[in-house]
C-alpha positions, 0 to 999 in steps of 0.5 A: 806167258811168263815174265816175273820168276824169282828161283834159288838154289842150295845145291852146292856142286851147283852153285860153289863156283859163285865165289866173290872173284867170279864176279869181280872178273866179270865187271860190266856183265855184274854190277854191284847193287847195294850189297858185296853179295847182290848184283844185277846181271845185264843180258850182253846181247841186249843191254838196257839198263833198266832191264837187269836180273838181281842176283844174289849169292849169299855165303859166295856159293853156298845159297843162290837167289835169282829174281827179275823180269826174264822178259824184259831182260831176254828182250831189252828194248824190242819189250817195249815195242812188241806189245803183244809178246807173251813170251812164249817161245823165247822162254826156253832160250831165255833161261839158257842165256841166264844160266849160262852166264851164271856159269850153270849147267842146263843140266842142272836146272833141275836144282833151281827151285821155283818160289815166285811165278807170273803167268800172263797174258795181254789180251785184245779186248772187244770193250774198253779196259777201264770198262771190263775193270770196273766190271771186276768185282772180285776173286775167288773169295773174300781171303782175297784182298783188294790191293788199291793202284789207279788204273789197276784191279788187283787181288791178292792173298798169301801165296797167290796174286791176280791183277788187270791193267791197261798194258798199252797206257802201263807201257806208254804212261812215262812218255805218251806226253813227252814231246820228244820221244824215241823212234821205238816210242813213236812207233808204239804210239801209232802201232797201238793207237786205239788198241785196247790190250788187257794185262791178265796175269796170275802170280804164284808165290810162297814155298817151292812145295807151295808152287810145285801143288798149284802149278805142277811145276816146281823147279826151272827145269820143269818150266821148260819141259812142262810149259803147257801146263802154265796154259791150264794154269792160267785158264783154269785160274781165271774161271774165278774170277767175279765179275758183276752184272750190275753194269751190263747195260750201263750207258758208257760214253768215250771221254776222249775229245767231248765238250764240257755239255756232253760230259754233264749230259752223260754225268745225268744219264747215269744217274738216271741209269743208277736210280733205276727205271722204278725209282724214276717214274716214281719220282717223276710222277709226284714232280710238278711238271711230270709231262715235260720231265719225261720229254726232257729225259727222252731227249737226254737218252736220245741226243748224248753220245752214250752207246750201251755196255753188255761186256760179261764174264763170258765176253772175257773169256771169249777174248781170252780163249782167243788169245790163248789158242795165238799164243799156244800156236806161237809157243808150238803148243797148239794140240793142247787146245784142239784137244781141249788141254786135255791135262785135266784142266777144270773147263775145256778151252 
């Protein structure tokens, strides 16, 4: 549910033991990153050295900044095998371990003041993902700006962020082609071979007041106490979401394995499909051969290989509420959904 944070701390009493010698002593567990005052924090229970939370203590104790994947962190390799792990219940023991190596109290969580959040979710979709991205169209309003990436949609204004994407091929993207891959690679493959697993994930950002009037959770200790709130956050965040009923419909062919004529066959169906029925039978009627044309383009529907889409906002939601109710279940938040998250949020799940 909660991956990317990004929180920092002024409170002296808390911080004032962050000295330059507290990580000189530590080397190994702190690693130098580009200045005396950044560092990465490795998790010794599970290193990777990709997976590091960037630490930086400005002034050496007189302004602390915290920012990285808590997931990928906490998790370390297991992040790349378990697809599905929305880290929901390990957040709690995550934030323990950090802070306990930061020589911080839990105590004094109440002091981190959150300034960036992702909340998300990977979602098992009953549609291909590229096709429910190329069905979303939009968010909330214009003030959201597209942010071009292939084989993401993404939206994104000043204090708020929304993205989609392809989870398994984002994970599998740097070794699905690799001849020799790990254990824990192979095993990915096989595990998610033909799974389609939407990325959904809302970014709050800005300043701790900012956070603190959209999520109702403002500092790291609130994250903890009042997790469930991230579960209205996200399903009232995603009622705004646009999608488009232009492709409801469309004829959608899986590419993978055709021959170069089922493409082509495939390429002049939607054309067809993108004129329109109208538009079609007026062309065809002023043709020379009108008769023939019409067989020609019956046969066409009937011999590629196309199935028709009908995946709508509402198939989403469906899907999404489905995985909501797992994941509450996981994170022991499940009364929220047989109440209906009953903390005032928008639409009932």
């Amino acid at each position: 549910m909660t991956d990317n944070i990004l929180f920092w701390c002024v409170e002296i009493s808390v911080i004032k033991h962050l000295t330059k010698s507290f990580f000189e002593e530590q080397k190994g567990l702190y690693e130098n990153f580009n200045n005396e005052h950044t560092f990465k924090l490795y998790n010794p229970d599970n290193y990777h050295a990709k997976n590091y939370m960037r630490i930086s203590s400005v002034g050496f104790g007189r302004f602390l900044t915290v920012r990285g994947s808590l997931r990928k962190w906490y998790l370390g390799d297991d992040s790349i095998g378990d697809t599905l792990n929305d880290f929901t219940y390990e957040y709690e023991d995550a934030i323990k371990l950090l802070l306990s190596l930061l020589g911080i109290k839990y105590s004094k969580a109440k002091y981190l003041n959150i300034a960036r959040l992702e909340i998300g979710i990977n979602v098992v979709v009953s549609e291909k993902c590229s096709e429910i991205l190329h069905r979303f169209i939009g968010y909330r309003s214009v003030h959201y700006e597209p942010a071009p990436r292939r084989g993401y949609k993404k939206f994104e204004s000043k204090g708020f962020n929304l993205t989609m994407y392809n989870k398994v091929l984002e994970i599998s993207k740097d070794f699905q082609k690799k001849r020799i891959k790990t254990e824990i690679q192979k095993r990915f493959l096989k595990e998610n071979e033909g799974k389609d697993i939407l990325r959904i994930e809302f970014t709050a950002k800005g300043s701790h007041t900012k956070i603190k009037n959209r999520l109702g959770i403002g500092t790291v200790a609130e994250s903890v106490t009042y997790f469930g709130l991230f579960y209205i956050f996200f399903w009232d965040s995603l009622q705004d979401i646009q999608f488009t009923d232009m492709y409801c419909n469309e004829p959608i062919l899986d590419a993978e394995g055709r021959t170069q004529k089922e493409i082509l066959d495939f390429v002049k169906l939607y054309g067809i499909f993108m004129l329109g029925e109208e538009r079609v039978k007026e062309m065809i009627d002023v043709s020379k051969n009108p008769r023939n044309t019409r067989r020609v383009i019956k046969m066409l529907q009937n011999n590629t290989k196309a199935r028709y889409g009908s995946y709508s906002k509402e198939s989403l939601m469906k899907d999404v509420r489905r995985q909501l109710i797992l994941s509450m279940q996981k994170s022991g938040w499940l009364h929220l959904a047989k109440e209906g998250l009953p903390l005032s949020p928008k639409v009932a799940i």
